[in-house]
Residue, then its C-alpha position, 0 to 999 in steps of 0.5 A: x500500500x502506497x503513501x503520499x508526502x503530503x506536500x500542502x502549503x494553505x487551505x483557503x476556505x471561501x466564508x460568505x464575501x471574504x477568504x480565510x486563509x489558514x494553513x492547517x498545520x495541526x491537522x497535518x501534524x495528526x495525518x503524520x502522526x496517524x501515520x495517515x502520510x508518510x511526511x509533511x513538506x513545508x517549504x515557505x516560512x512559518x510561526x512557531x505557535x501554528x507548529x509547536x504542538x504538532x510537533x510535540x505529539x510527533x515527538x512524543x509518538x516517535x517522530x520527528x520534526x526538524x527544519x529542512x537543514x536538520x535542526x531542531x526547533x527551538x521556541x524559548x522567548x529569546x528565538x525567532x518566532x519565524x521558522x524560515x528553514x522549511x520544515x518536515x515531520x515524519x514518523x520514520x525514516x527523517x534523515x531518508x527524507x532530508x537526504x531525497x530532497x536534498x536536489x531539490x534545496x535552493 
């Protein structure tokens, strides 16, 4: 049975006379830690409030979720709040991943 990398930046949502646009990252989180996926891309830069608790359910299941260069992510006060490094998160396999997508990295 075959998986997909899930590689979805935003959902946009149409509401009566206006867009929402909104990037789900915590459902994405859940369909990695549900193993519904085999990984999450996300290429463009992002706060660290819409990826910190996807992270720390990955984590706490096993997973794993790192900036596209391998680094860990950190949230103390004195950190960026912007996570400008990209981001993946998978169950197993990550430096799989990092290493499949390396060509692909400006």
């Amino acid at each position: 049975m075959c998986k997909t990398l899930l590689v979805v930046t935003h959902v946009i949502t149409v509401c009566t006379s206006y867009f929402w646009f909104f990037s789900v990252l915590g459902y994405k989180s859940l369909e990695v830690a549900n193993r519904h996926v085999d990984a999450y891309l996300h290429m463009t830069e992002i706060k660290k409030w819409d990826i910190c608790a996807g992270n720390a359910i990955i984590n706490f299941l096993g997973g794993k979720m790192t900036t596209l260069s391998n680094d860990r992510l950190y949230y103390s006060a004195e950190d960026d709040i912007n996570n400008k490094k990209g981001l993946l998160a998978t169950m197993e396999k990550h430096e799989l991943y990092l290493e499949k997508l390396k060509p692909f990295m400006l």
